[in-house]
C-alpha positions as CSV (number, residue, x, y, z in Angstrom):
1,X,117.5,101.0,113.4
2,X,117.8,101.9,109.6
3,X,119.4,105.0,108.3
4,X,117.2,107.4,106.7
5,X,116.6,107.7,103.0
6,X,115.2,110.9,101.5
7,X,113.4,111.6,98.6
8,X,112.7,115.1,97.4
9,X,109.9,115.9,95.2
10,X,109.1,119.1,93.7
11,X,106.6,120.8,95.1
12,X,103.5,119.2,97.9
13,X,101.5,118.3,95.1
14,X,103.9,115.7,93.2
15,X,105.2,114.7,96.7
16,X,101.6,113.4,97.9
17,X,100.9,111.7,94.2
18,X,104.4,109.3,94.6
19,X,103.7,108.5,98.0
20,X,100.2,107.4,97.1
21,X,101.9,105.7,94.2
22,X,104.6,103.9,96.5
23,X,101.9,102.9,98.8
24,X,99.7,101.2,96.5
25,X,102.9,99.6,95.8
26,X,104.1,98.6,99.6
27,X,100.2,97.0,100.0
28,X,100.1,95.1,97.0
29,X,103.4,93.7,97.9
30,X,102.9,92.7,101.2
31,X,99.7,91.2,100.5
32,X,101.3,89.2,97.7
33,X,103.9,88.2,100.4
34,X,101.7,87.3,103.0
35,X,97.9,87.0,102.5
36,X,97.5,90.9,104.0
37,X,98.9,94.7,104.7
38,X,98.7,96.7,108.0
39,X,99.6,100.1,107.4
40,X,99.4,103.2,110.3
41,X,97.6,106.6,109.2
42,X,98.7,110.0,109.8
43,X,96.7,113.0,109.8
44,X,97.5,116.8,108.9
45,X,97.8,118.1,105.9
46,X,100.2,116.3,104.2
47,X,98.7,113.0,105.4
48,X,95.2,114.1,104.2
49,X,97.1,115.0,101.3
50,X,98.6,111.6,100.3
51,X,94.9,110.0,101.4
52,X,93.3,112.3,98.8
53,X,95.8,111.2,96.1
54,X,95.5,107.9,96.7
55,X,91.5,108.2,96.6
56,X,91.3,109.6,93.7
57,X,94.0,107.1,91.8
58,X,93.2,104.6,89.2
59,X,96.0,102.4,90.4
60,X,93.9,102.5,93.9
61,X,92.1,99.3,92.6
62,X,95.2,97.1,93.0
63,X,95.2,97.4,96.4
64,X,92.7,94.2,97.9
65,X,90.9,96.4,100.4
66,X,89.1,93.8,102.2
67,X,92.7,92.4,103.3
68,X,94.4,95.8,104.6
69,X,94.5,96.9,108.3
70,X,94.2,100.3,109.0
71,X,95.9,101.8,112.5
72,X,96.2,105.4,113.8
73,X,99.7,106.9,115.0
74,X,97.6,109.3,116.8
75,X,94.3,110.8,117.3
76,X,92.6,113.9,118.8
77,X,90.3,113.2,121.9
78,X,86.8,114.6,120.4
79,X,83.7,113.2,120.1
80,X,83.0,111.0,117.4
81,X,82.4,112.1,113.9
82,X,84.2,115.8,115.0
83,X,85.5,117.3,112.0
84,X,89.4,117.4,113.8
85,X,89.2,113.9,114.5
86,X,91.9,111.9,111.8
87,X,89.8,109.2,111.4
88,X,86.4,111.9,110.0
89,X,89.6,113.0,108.0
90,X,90.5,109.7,106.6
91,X,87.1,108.7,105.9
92,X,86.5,112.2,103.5
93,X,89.7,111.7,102.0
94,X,89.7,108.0,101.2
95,X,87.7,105.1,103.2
96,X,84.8,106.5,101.6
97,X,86.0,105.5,98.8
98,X,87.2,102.2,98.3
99,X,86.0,98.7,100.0
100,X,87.2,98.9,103.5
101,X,86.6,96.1,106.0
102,X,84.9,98.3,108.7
103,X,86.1,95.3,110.8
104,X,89.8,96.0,109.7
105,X,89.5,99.9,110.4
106,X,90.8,100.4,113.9
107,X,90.4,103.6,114.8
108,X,91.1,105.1,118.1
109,X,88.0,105.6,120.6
110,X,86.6,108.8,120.9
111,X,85.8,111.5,123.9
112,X,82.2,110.5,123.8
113,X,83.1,106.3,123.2
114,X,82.7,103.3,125.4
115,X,85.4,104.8,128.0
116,X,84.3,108.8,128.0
117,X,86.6,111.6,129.4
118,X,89.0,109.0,130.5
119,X,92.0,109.2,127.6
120,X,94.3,106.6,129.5
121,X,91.9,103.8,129.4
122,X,91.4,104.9,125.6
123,X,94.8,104.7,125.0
124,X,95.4,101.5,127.1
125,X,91.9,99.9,124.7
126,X,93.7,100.8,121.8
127,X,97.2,98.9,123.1
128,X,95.5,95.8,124.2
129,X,93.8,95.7,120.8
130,X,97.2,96.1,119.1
131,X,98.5,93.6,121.1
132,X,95.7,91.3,119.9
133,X,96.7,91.6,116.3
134,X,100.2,90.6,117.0
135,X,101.0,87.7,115.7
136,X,104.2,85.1,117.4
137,X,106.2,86.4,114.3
138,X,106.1,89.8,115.3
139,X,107.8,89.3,118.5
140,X,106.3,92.0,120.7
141,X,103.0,93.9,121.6
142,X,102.0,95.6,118.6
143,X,102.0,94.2,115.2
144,X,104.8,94.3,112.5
145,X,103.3,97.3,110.8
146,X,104.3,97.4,106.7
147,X,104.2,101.4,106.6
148,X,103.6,103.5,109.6
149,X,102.9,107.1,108.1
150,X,104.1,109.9,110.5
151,X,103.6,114.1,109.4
152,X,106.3,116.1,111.0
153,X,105.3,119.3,112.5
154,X,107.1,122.5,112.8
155,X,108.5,121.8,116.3
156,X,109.8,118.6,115.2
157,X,106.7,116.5,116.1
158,X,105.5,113.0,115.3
159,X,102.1,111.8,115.7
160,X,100.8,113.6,119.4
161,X,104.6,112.8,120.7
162,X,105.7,116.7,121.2
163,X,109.3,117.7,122.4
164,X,110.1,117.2,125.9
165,X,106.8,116.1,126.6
166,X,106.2,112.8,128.8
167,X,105.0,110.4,126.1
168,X,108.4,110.8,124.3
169,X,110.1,109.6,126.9
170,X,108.0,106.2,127.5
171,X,109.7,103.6,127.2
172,X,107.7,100.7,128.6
173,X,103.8,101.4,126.8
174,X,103.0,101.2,123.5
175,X,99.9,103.5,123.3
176,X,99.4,106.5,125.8
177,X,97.2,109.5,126.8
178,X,98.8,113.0,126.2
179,X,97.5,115.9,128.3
180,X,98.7,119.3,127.7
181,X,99.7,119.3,124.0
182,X,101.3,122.3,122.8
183,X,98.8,122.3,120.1
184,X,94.6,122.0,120.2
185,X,93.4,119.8,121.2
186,X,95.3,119.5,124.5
187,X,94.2,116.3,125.2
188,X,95.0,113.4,122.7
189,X,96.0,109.5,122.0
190,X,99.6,108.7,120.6
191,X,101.5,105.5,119.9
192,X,104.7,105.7,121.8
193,X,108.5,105.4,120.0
194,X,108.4,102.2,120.7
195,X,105.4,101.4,119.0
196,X,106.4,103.0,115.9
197,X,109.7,101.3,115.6
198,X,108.1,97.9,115.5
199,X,107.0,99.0,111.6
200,X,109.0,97.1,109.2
201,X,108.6,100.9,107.1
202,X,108.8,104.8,109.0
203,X,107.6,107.2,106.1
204,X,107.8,110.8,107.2
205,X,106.2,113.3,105.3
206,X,106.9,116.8,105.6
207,X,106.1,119.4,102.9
208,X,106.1,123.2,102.8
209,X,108.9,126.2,104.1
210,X,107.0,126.4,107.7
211,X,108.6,122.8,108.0
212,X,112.2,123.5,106.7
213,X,114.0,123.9,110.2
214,X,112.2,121.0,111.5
215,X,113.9,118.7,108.9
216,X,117.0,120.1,109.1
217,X,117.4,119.6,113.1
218,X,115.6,115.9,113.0
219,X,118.4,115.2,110.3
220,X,121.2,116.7,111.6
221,X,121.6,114.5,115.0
222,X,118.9,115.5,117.2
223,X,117.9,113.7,120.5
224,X,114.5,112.2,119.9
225,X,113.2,113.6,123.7
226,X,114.0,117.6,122.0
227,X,113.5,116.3,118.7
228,X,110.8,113.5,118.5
229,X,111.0,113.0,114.9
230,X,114.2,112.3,115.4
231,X,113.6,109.2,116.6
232,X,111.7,107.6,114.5
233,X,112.8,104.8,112.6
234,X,112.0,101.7,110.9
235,X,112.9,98.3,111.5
236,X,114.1,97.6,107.3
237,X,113.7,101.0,105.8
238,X,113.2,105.1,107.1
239,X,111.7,107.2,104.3
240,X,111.7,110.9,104.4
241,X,109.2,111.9,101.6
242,X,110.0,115.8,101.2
243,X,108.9,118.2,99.2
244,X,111.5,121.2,97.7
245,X,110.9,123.5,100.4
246,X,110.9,121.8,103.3
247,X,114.4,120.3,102.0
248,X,115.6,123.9,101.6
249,X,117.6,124.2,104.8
250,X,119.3,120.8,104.3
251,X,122.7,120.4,102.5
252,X,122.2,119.6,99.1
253,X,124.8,116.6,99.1
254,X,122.2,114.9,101.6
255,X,119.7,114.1,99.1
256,X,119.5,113.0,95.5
257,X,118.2,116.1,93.2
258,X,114.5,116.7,93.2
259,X,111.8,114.4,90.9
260,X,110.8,116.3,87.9
């Protein structure tokens, strides 16, 4: 488990520019280290936000696309190509955009895919094919992720894992269905805690007053089961990426001052 480090930016739009910036970084870096990158999307809008800053980036062009693996944290259970879906998201805001590997995108089935209505066989496609791109030096079922990217909502949620809802509490799966969700859709696919925690990086990104109080109880000693967000964590580094506002509720000797 790594402590968390924060850094507080001025307002959404700067925050979502140095997290595109720091990406690019992280990438190039890994695949300097080691041949290639696996990084984990998030959607919302400060994920979307950090995708369309890092589309639109010269620096972008560093980054050897046809050597990056591209995972999910979570994903709604529509039909393909639905405008909700993260993966439609990512593709408008960046994969468009740059040289992907199409074999190296790994997005998360959809409602109308090879397994239909049925979200737990989704969800248990999507472990088994995590498990395949584990390698003996990651030691476990999913692979050694560089940067897993996690928004944090309002309620203290992470990916589709919602307070007190069953798939914070798994323990044992890496990848499950979530029925129910306190938010639309009700039906969705979410790595577990577990699963995130294998990342070598946790970035959480939370920008705007709406996700002030969320922050503040995540980073104040929180259970992960009432706050989920809580407890998620790297294996080498936790990064809370902040904008002003939704630091305001913190106390100011917890972070360094805000980025110009």
């Amino acid at each position: 488990m790594s402590a968390p480090q924060l850094v507080v930016h001025r307002d959404k739009e700067l925050m979502a520019q140095a997290a595109a910036a720091r990406l690019i970084t992280k990438i190039v870096d890994a695949q300097a280290a080691r041949g290639s990158a696996s990084v984990v999307l998030t959607g919302g809008r400060n994920g979307n936000a950090l995708l369309d800053a890092l589309g639109t980036s010269p620096a972008r062009d560093a980054i050897d696309w046809g050597r990056l693996d591209l995972w999910w944290g979570d994903e709604r259970f529509l039909p393909d190509g639905d405008p909700e879906r993260n993966v439609t998201q990512a593709h408008a805001a960046l994969l468009d955009r740059v040289p992907v590997d199409p074999a190296r995108v790994h997005a998360m089935a959809p409602s109308d895919g090879a397994y239909g209505s049925d979200v737990e066989a989704a969800a248990a496609a999507y472990a088994t094919a995590l498990a395949a791109a584990a390698g003996p030096e990651d030691h476990g079922p999913v692979p050694r992720f560089d940067v897993l990217m996690l928004g944090v909502g309002p309620d203290t949620h992470v990916a589709s894992l919602f307070p007190e809802h069953p798939a914070v509490r798994e323990t044992e799966r890496t990848v499950v269905g979530v029925h129910g969700a306190p938010k639309p859709p009700p039906t969705r696919i979410t790595l577990t805690l577990p699963a995130i925690r294998a990342a070598r990086e946790v970035w959480l990104l939370a920008a705007g007053e709406d996700k002030a109080k969320a922050v503040q109880i995540a980073l104040s000693g929180a259970g992960e089961v009432q706050a989920p967000a809580a407890g998620a964590y790297g294996r080498s580094r936790t990064l809370w990426l902040l904008d002003g506002a939704a630091a305001s509720e913190l106390p100011r000797d917890l972070y360094p001052p805000a980025s110009p």
